[in-house]
Wavefront OBJ file of the C-alpha trace (Angstrom):
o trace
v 0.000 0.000 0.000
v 3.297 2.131 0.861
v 4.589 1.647 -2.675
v 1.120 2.189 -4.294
v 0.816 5.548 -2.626
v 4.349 6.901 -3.254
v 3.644 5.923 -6.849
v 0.648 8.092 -6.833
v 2.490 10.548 -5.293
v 5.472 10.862 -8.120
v 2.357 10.845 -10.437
v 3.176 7.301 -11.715
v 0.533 4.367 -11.785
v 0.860 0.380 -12.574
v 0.040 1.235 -15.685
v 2.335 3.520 -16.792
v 4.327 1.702 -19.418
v 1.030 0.905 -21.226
v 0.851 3.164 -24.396
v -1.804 5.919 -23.771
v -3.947 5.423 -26.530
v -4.330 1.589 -25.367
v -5.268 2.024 -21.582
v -8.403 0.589 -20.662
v -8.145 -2.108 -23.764
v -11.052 -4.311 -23.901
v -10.499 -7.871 -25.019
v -13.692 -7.911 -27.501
v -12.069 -4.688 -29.177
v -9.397 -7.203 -30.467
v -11.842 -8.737 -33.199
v -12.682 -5.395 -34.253
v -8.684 -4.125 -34.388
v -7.664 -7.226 -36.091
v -10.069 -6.403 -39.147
v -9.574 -2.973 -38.984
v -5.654 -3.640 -39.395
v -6.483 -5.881 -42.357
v -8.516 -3.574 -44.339
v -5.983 -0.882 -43.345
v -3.257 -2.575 -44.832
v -5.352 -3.110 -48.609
v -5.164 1.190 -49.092
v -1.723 0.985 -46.776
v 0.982 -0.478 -50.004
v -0.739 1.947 -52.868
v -1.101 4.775 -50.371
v 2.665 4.882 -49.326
v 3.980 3.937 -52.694
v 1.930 6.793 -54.828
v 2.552 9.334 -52.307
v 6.034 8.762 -52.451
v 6.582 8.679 -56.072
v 4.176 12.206 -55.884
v 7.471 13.525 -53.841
v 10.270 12.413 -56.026
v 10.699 9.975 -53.847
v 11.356 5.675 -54.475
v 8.228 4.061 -53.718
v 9.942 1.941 -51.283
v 10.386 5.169 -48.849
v 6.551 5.792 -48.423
v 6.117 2.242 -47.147
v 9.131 2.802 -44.492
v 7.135 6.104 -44.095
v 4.267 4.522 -42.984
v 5.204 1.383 -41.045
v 7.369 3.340 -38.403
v 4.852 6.072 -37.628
v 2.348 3.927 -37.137
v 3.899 2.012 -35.056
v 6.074 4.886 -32.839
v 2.464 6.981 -32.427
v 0.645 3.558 -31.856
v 3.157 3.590 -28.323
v 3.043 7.379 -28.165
v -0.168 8.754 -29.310
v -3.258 10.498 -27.434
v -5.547 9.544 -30.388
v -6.957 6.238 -30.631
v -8.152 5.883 -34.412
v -5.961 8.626 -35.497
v -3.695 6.787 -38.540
v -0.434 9.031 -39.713
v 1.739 8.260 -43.183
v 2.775 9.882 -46.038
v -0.175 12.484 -47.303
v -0.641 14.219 -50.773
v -0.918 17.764 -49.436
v 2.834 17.440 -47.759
v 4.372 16.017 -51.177
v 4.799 19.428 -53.104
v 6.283 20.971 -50.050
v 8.737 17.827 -49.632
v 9.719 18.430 -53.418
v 10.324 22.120 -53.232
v 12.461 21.921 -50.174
v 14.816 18.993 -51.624
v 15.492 20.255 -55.362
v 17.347 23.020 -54.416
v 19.654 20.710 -52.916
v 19.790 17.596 -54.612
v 18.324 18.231 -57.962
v 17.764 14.286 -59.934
v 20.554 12.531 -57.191
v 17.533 10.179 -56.038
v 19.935 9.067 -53.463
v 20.505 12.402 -51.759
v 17.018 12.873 -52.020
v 16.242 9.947 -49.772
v 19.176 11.111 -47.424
v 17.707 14.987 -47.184
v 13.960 13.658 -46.802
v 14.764 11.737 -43.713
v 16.845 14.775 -42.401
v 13.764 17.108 -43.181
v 11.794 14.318 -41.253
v 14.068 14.566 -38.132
v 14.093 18.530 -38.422
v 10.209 18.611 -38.366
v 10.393 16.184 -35.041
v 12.655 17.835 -33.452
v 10.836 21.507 -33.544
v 7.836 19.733 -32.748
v 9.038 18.158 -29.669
v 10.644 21.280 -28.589
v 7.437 22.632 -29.241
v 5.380 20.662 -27.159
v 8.224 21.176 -24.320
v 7.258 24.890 -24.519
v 3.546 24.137 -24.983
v 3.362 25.903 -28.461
v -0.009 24.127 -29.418
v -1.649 27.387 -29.819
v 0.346 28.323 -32.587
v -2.274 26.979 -34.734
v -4.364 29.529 -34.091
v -1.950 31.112 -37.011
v -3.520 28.861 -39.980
v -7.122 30.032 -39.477
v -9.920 28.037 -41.826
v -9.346 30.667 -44.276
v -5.742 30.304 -44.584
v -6.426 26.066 -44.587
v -8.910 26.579 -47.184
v -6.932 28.713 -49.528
v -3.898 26.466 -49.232
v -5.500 23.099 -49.261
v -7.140 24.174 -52.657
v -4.040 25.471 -54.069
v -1.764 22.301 -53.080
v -4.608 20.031 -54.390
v -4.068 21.789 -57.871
v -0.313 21.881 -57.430
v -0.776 17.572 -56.994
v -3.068 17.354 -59.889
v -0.512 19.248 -61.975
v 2.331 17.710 -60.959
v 0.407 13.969 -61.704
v -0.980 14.931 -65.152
v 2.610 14.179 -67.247
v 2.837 10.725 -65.394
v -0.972 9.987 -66.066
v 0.113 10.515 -69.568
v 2.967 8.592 -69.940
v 5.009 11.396 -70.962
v 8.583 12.180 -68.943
v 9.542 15.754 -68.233
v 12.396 17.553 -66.211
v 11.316 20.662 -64.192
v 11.814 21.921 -60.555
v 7.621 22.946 -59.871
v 4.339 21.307 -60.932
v 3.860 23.865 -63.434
v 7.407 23.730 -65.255
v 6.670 20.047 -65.530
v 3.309 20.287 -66.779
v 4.253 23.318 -69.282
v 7.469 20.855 -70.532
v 4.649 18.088 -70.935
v 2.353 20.285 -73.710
v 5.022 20.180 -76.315
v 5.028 16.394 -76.517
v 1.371 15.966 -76.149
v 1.182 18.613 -79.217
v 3.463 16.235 -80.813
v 1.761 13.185 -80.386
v 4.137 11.190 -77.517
v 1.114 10.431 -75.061
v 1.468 6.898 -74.179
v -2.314 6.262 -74.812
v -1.578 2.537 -73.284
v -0.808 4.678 -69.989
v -3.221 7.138 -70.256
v -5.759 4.780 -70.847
v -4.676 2.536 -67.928
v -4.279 5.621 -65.545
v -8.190 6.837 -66.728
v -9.414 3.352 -65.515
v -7.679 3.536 -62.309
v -8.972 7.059 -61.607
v -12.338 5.934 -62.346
v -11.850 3.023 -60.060
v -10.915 4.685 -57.261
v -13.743 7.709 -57.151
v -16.744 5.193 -58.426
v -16.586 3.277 -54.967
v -16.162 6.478 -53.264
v -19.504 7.867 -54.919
v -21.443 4.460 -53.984
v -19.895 3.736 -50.421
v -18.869 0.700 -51.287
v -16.815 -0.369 -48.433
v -14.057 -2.500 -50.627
v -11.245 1.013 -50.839
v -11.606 1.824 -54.707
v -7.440 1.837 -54.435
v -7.087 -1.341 -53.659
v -9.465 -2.462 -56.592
v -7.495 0.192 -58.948
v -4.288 -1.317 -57.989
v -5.202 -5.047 -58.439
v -7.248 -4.477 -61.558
v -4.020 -2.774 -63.727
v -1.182 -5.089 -61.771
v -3.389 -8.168 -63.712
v -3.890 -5.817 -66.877
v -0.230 -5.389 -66.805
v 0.676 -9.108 -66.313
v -1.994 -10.842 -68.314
v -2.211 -8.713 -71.357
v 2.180 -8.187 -71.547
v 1.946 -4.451 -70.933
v 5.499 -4.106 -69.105
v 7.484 -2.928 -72.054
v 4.343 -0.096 -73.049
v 4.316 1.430 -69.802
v 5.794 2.472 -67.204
v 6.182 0.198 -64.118
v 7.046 0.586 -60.216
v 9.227 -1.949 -60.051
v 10.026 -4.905 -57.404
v 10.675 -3.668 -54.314
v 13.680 -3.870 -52.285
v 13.662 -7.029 -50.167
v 14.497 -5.685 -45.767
v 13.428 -3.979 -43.109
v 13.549 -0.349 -42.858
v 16.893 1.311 -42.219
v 18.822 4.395 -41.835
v 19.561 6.147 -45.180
v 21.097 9.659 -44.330
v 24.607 9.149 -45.817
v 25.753 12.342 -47.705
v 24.245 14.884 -45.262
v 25.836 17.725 -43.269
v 25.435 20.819 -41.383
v 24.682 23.069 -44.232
v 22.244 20.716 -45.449
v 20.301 20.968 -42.091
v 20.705 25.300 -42.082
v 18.950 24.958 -45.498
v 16.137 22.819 -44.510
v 15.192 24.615 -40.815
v 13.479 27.131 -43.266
v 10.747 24.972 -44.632
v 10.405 22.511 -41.605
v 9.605 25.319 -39.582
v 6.678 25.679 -42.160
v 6.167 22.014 -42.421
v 5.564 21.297 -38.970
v 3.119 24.310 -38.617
v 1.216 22.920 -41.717
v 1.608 19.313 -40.548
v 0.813 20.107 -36.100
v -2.153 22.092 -37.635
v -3.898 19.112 -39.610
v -3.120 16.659 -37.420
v -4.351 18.341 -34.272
v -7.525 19.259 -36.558
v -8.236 15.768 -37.151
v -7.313 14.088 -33.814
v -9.732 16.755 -32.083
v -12.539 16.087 -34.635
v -12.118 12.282 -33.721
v -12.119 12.573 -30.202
v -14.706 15.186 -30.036
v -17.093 12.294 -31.791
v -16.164 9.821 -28.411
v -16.838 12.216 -26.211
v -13.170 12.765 -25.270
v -10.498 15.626 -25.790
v -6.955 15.303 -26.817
v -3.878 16.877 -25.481
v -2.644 19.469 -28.189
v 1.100 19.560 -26.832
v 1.311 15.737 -26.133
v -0.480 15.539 -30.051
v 2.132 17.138 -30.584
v 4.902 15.390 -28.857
v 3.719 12.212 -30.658
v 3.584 13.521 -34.320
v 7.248 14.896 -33.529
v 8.458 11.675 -32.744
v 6.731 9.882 -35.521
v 8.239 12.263 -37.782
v 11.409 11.620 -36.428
v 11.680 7.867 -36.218
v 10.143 8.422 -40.062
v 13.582 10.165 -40.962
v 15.278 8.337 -38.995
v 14.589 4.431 -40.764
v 14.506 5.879 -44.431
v 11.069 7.462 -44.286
v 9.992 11.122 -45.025
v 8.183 13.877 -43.541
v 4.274 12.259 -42.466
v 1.235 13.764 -41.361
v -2.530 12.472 -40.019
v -4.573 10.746 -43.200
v -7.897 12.253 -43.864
v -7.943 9.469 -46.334
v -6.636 6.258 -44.532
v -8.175 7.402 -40.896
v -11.823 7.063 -42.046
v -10.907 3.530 -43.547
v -9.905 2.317 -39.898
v -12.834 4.004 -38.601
v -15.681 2.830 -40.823
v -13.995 -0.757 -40.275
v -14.687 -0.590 -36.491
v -11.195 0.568 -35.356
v -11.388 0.578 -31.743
v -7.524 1.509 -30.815
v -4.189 2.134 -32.600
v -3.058 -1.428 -32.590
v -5.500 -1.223 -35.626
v -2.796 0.683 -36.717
v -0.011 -1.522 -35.579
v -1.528 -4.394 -37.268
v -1.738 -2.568 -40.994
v 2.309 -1.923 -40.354
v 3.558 -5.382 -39.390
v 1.185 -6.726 -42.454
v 3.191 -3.983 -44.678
v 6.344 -5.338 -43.351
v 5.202 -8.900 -43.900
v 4.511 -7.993 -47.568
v 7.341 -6.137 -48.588
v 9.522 -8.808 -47.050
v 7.455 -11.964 -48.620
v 5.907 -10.725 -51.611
v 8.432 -7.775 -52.944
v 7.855 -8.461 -56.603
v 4.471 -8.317 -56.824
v 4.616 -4.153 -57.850
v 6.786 -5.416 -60.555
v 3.436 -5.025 -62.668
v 2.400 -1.582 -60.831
v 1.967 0.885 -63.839
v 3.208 4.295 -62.265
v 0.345 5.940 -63.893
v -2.113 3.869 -61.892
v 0.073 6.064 -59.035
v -0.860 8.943 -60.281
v -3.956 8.242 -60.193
v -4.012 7.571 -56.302
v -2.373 10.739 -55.695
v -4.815 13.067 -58.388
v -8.128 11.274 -56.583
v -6.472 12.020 -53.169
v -5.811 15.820 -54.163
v -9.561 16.041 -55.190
v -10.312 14.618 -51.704
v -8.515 17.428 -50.531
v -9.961 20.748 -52.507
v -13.236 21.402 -50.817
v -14.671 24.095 -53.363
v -18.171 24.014 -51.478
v -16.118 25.298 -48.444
v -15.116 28.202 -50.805
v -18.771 29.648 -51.648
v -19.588 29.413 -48.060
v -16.660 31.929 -46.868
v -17.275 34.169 -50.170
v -20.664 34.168 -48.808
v -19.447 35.184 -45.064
v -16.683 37.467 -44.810
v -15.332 39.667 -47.336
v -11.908 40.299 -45.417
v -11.329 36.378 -45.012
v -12.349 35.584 -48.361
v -9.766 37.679 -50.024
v -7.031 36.046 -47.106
v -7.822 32.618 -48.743
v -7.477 33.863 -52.152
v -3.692 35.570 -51.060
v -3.208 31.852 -49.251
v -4.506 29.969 -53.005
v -2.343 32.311 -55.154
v 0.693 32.580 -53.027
v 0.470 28.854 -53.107
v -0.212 27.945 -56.825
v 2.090 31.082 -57.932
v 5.006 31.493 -55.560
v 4.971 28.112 -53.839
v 3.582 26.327 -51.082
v 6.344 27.259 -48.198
v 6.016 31.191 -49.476
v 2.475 31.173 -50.262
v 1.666 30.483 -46.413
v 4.333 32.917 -44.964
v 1.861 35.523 -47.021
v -1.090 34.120 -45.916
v -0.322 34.255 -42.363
v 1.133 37.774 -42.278
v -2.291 38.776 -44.513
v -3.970 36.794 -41.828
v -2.664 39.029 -38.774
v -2.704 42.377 -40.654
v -6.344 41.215 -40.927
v -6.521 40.811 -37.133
v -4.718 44.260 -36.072
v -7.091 45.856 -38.687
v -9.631 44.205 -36.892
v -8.735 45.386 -33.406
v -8.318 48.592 -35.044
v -11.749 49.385 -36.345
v -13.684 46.405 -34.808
v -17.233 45.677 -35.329
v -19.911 47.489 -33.375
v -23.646 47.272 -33.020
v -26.350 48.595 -30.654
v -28.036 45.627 -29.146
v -32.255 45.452 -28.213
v -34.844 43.137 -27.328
v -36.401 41.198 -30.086
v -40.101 39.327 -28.428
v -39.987 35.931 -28.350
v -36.057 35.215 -28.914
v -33.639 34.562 -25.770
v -30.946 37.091 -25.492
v -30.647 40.651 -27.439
v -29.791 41.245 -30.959
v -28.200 43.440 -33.305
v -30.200 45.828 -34.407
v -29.480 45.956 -37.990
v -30.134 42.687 -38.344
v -33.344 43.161 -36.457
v -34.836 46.482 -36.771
v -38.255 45.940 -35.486
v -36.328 45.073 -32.109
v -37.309 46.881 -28.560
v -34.916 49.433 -26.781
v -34.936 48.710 -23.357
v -36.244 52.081 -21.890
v -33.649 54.429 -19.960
v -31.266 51.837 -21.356
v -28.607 51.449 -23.846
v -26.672 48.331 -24.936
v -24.011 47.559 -27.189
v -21.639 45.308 -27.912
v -18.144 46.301 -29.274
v -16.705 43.594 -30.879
v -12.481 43.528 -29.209
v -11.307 44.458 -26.316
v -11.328 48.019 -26.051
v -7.186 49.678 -25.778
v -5.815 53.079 -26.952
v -5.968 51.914 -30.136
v -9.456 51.900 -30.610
v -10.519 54.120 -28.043
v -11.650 56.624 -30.620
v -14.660 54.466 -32.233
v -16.630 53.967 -28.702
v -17.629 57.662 -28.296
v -19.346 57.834 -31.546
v -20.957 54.577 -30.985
v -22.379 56.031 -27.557
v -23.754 59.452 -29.916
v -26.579 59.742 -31.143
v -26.304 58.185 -34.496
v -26.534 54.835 -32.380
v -30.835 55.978 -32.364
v -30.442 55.574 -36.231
v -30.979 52.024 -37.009
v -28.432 51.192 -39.570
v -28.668 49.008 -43.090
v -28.747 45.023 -42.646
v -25.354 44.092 -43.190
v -24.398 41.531 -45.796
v -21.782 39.444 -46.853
v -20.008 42.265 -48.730
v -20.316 45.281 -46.295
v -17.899 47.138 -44.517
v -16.496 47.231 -42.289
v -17.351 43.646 -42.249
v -19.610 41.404 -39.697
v -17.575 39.821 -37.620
v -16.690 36.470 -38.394
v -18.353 33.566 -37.253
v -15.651 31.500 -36.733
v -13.417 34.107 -35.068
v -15.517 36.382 -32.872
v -18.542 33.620 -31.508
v -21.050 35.238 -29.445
v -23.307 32.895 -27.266
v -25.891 35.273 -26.214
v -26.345 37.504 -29.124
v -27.442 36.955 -33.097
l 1 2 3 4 5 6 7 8 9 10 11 12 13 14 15 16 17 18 19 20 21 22 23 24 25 26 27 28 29 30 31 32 33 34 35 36 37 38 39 40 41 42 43 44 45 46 47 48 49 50 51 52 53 54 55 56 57 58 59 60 61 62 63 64 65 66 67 68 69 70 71 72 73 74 75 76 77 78 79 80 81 82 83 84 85 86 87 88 89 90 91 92 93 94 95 96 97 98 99 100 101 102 103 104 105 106 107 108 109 110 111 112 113 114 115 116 117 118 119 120 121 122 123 124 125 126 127 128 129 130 131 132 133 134 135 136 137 138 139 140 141 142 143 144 145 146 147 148 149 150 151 152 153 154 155 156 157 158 159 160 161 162 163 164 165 166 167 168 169 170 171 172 173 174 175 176 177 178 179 180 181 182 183 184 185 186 187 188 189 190 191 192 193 194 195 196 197 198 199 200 201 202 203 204 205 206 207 208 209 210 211 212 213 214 215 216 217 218 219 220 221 222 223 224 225 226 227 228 229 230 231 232 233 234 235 236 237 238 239 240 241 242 243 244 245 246 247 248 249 250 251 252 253 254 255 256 257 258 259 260 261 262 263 264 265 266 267 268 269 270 271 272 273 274 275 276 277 278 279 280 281 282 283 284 285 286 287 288 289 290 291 292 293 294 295 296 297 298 299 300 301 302 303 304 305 306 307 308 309 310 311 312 313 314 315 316 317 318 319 320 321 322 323 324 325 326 327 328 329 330 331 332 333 334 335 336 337 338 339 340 341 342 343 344 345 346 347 348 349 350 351 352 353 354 355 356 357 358 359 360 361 362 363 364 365 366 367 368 369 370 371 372 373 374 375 376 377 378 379 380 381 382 383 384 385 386 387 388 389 390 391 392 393 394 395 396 397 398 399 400 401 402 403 404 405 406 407 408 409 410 411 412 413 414 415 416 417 418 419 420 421 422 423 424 425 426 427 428 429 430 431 432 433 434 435 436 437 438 439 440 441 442 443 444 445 446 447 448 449 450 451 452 453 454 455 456 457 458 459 460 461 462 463 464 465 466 467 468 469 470 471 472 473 474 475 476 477 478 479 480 481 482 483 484 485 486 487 488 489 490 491 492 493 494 495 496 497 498 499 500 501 502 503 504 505 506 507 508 509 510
């Protein structure tokens, strides 16, 4: 009893050593885990391989990229569905921090992804160590909606010359897609590819329209590997290749102190963009269980993911919007759903290498264009344009600064757009006189209501920042007279603007 109490005391328990994310296990969750895993690991292979390749990366990488984070956040995680691996969105930023420095040397590449892995780790565990979680509060859903769009059309254009068979040299999506219009002009699509790559697509997004709960990439995948095999296709087209036969290992020969000064730069960015989704997600997740999740120990967790990632010949990973439903819609009741899917990765790679000898790489492509489409959410769009004026034209600046100058630039804009926006904000906030409207709880803006009561003998309003000397000046003419005045309904395009619903809630008035 002694012991038991000084353990309590030192904040320790008996179950200490068990990973967070699997204390209070349940043995009839094991079924449920077990299946989970397995239908994991069909989207798991294709996943890793295409997202890879979408990074100038081997194949081979996104599969060491997604066994060791699963398995380092399965002991380490908060969340308990939450699955991490290579994503889409992250490869354009991956290949515009590496070209600088290792241009087509696909072995540096390798060597500088896993240091860019171990950079992003490393601020993120220093992060957490600080308790930086609320630096997310930089990338507001603006920002995430102008970037996500503009890095889904940086993936499909980046995808397009490989979907047609066609090879091209260029440092950005665009220069590659602009090299690939000459040769199309002159007839070199491979329509054997193209055709091959069209099937895939639509066998990926057709079981995504129905629901079907087979993963439309695991169909795509198996469908052209037999194409490929059965009807001799290996000399027309492209192919991935066997794999390398071993277990994941270190691969950061080459690499020095001047490679790691050039990187800090975008791994700053990367682990903003990365902390930011991930913490989005794991929230949403938990939120749905009726639980809550620890932003700096999320963080802590995707830090060392990352790192272990770059550490065993992986590359820079983030939470899958894509693979995370899969577990969940397959009853995933903890992360050793997740731990399963990685030791049945390893168990493939290390018994059945050759079969993506028969992988067409534009069946890749593919995978990566349908996940970018997951990504865009244009519906999201109309609904801000609708809102807010202000943070409609802060997600265009985030969209073009992404699509013209590049993803790592294009949010640096963004977020300094994003807090001139605020300061402007606190500057010249949004004011209203509030009254009574019969037969609605609380008291209401007056524009929007103007057949609204005044209390008599009393006046209310509601000033929408905390007041300092920097606004001082607006209150006095908000306590005048032209308050008695009821002003025009406000609409989407007025300003100053209404105050956004996102960033200035208020519980008690409409």
């Amino acid at each position: 009893m002694g012991h038991d109490l000084n353990m309590r005391r030192s904040g320790l328990s008996r179950s200490w050593w068990i990973p967070p994310s699997l204390r209070g296990y349940k043995t009839e969750w094991l079924r449920h885990d077990l299946v989970a895993g397995a239908a994991l690991f069909a989207v798991l292979v294709p996943a890793g391989m295409a997202y890879a390749q979408a990074a100038g990366l081997p194949p081979v990488t996104g599969l060491y990229a997604t066994i060791v984070p699963l398995i380092v956040y399965a002991a380490v995680g908060p969340s308990r569905v939450l699955v991490l691996g290579p994503d889409s969105a992250l490869a354009p930023m991956i290949v515009a921090a590496l070209i600088p420095l290792a241009a087509a040397d696909e072995q540096r590449s390798v060597a500088l992804a896993g240091l860019l892995a171990i950079l992003i780790g490393a601020i993120m565990l220093v992060g957490s160590v600080l308790r930086l979680g609320i630096v997310t509060g930089l990338l507001s859903k603006p920002i995430r909606l102008g970037y996500l769009n503009g890095i889904a059309l940086l993936v499909v254009a980046s995808q397009v010359p490989t979907l047609l068979g066609i090879s091209v040299e260029g440092e950005s999506p665009w220069d590659k897609l602009f090299a690939a219009v000459p040769k199309v002009l002159a007839g070199e699509t491979n329509m054997t590819a193209l055709l091959l790559g069209l099937a895939s697509l639509a066998l990926i997004l057709v079981p995504r329209w129905l629901k079907w709960k087979v993963p439309g990439v695991l169909i795509a995948v198996v469908v052209s590997c037999l194409a490929v095999a059965l009807l001799g296709l290996r000399d027309d087209v492209k192919v991935t290749g066997a794999l390398p036969q071993g277990l994941p290992a270190p691969a950061l020969g080459g690499i020095g102190w001047a490679d790691v000064l050039a990187l800090l730069p975008a791994a700053a960015g990367i682990a903003l963009i990365v902390f930011v989704d991930t913490g989005t997600l794991s929230q949403s997740l938990a939120a749905a269980r009726n639980g809550k999740v620890s932003g700096n120990h999320e963080m802590a967790a995707l830090g060392a993911a990352n790192a272990a990632s770059g550490l065993f010949g992986g590359f820079p990973i983030s939470a899958s919007t894509s693979r995370t439903p899969v577990a969940v819609e397959s009853g995933s009741k903890s992360q050793l759903t997740g731990v399963v899917g990685a030791v049945l990765v390893l168990g493939f790679m290390l018994a059945a290498p050759g079969v993506t000898e028969f992988l067409p790489s534009t069946t890749l492509a593919a995978i990566v264009i349908a996940a970018a489409a997951g990504i865009a959410d244009p519906a999201g769009v109309r609904r801000l344009i609708g809102m807010s004026r202000s943070e409609s034209l802060v997600m265009l600046a985030a969209f073009l600064g992404v699509t013209i100058l590049g993803v790592l630039p294009g949010i640096v804009v963004a977020v300094g757009l994003a807090i001139l926006d605020f300061l402007r904000r606190a500057w010249d906030p949004y004011r209203a006189e509030l009254v009574d409207v019969p037969g609605t709880p609380g008291y209401h803006d007056v524009s929007r209501h103007p057949d609204g009561e005044r209390v008599p003998g009393l006046l209310i309003l509601r000033f929408d920042a905390p007041l300092f000397f920097g606004n001082g000046a607006c209150w006095g003419p908000l306590c005048a007279m032209p308050w008695r005045r009821p002003r025009p309904a406000p609409n989407a395009w007025s300003w100053p603007p209404s105050p956004s619903p996102e960033s200035t809630p208020q519980p008690w008035t409409s």
